[in-house]
C-alpha positions in Angstrom: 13.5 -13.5 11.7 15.4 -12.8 8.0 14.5 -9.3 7.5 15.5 -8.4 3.6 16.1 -4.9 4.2 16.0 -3.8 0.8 12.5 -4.9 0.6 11.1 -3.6 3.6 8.0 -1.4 3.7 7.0 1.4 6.1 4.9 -0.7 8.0 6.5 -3.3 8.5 10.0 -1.4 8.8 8.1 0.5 11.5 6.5 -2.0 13.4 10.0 -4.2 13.5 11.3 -1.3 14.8 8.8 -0.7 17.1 8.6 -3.8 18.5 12.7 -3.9 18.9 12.3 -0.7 20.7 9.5 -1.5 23.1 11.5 -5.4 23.8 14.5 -3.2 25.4 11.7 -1.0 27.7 11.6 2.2 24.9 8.4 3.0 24.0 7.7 5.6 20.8 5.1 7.3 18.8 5.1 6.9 14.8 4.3 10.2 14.0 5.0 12.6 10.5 5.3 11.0 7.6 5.3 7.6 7.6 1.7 8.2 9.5 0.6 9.9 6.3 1.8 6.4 4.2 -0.3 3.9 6.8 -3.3 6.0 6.5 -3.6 6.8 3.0 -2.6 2.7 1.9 0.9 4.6 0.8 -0.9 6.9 -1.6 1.9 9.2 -0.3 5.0 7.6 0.4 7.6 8.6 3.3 11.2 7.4 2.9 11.7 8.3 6.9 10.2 7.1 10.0 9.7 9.5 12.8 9.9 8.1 15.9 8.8 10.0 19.4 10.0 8.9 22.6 11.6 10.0 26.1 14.2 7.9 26.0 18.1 9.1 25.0 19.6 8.5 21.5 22.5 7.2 24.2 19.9 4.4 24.8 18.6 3.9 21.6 21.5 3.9 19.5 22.6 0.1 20.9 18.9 -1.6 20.3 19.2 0.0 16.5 22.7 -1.5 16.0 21.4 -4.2 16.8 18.9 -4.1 13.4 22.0 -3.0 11.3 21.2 0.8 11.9 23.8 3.2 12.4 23.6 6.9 14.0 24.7 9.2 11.7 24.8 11.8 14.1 22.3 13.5 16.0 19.0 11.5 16.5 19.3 10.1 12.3 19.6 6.3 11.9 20.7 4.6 8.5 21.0 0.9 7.1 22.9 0.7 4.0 20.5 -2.3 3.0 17.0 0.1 3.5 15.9 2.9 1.9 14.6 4.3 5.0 15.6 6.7 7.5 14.7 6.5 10.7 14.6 9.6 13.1 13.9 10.9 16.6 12.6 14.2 16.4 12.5 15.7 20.2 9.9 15.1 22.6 7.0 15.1 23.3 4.0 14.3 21.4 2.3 17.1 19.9 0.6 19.0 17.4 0.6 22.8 16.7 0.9 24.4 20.1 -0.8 20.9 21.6 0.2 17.8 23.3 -1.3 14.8 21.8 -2.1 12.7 24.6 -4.7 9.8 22.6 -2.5 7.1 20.4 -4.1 4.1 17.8 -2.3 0.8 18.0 -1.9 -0.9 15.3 -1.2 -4.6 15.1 0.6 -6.7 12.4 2.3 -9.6 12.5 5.9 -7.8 13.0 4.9 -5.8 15.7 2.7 -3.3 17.2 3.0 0.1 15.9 1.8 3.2 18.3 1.1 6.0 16.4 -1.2 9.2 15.8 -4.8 8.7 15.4 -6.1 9.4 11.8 -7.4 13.0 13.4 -4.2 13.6 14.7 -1.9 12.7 12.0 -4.0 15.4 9.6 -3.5 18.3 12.5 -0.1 17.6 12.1 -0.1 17.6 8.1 -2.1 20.9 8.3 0.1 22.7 10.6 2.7 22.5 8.3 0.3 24.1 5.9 -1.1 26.4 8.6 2.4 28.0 9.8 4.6 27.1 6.1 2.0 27.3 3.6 2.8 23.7 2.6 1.2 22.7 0.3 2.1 18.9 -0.3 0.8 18.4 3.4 -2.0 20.1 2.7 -2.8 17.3 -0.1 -1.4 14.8 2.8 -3.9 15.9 4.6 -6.7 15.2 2.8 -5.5 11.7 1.8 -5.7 10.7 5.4 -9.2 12.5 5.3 -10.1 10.7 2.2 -9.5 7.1 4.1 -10.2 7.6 7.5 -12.5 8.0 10.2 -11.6 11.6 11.7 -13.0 13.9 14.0 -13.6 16.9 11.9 -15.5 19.2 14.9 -12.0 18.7 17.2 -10.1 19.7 13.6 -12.0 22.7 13.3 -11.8 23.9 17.3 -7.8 23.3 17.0 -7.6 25.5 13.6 -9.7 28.0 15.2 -6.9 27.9 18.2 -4.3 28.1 15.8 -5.6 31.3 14.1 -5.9 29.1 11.1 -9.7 28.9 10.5 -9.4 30.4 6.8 -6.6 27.4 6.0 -8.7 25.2 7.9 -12.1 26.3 5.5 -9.8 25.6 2.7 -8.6 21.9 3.8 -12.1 21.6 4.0 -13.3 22.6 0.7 -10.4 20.8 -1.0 -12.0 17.4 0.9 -15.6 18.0 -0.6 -13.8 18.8 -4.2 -11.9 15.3 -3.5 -15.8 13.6 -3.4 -15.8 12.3 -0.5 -17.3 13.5 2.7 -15.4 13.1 6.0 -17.3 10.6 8.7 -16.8 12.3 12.2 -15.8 9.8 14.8 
């Protein structure tokens, strides 16, 4: 397959990568971001993909070469050809002070892409909110709310462990001022 990198979009960046990944026995998350861009139909737009997984930059540095991605040091890749990073923030999987142990799959023709569920993917937009006052992933937050199926009761219990239920009220609010009204899974 010709892959014009300077064309490339999230998606199917991340599921080429993906699939590459899992065809040399690594298996990762798409988590941050680029989540953000596949849930909201690239209402907000990530120019990195996060990538979670067990498995060495030692290990993974080869099977990126291999797709023209270089390590710039530490766990960043780059093409010259693509406008996207791609990264390996440290292991594992999780959200706040939790592991997230539930993944979606999601299937294109390029490749299958693991990644956080819709529910997830807004815990991790609202802890940034929660613990930096963020406010870009609070609106991040509710464009994955505003497209989605989520589970806003498991929301709600992890903002309340997080000490965040006042931020949490205000995610909220800012969903029902959007006009929309959250479906619960």
């Amino acid at each position: 397959m010709k892959i014009d990198w300077e064309k490339v979009g999230v998606k199917k960046l991340a599921a080429i990568v993906s699939d590459h990944l899992r065809k040399k026995g690594i298996e990762a998350v798409l988590v941050g971001g680029a989540c953000v861009s596949l849930y909201s139909n690239n209402q907000y737009m990530s120019y990195d993909i996060d990538l979670i997984t067990d498995s060495p930059i030692r290990k993974i540095t080869p099977v990126l070469e291999e797709l023209g991605f270089k390590n710039t040091g530490s766990r960043l890749f780059e093409n010259p050809k693509c406008k996207f990073l791609i990264d390996f923030p440290a292991p594992p999987v999780s959200v706040g002070d939790g592991p997230v142990l539930k993944f979606n799959s999601l299937e294109t023709r390029f490749g299958t892409i693991c990644l956080l569920t819709p529910t997830d993917c807004i815990k991790d937009r609202l802890a940034d909110y929660f613990f930096w006052n963020d406010q870009q992933s609070l609106d991040q937050a509710v464009m994955v709310a505003k497209r989605s199926k989520i589970h806003l009761p498991e929301i709600k219990e992890w903002a309340e462990k997080q000490g965040e239920i006042e931020k949490y009220e205000v995610f909220k609010k800012k969903c029902t001022e959007e006009g929309f009204k959250t479906e619960i899974q």
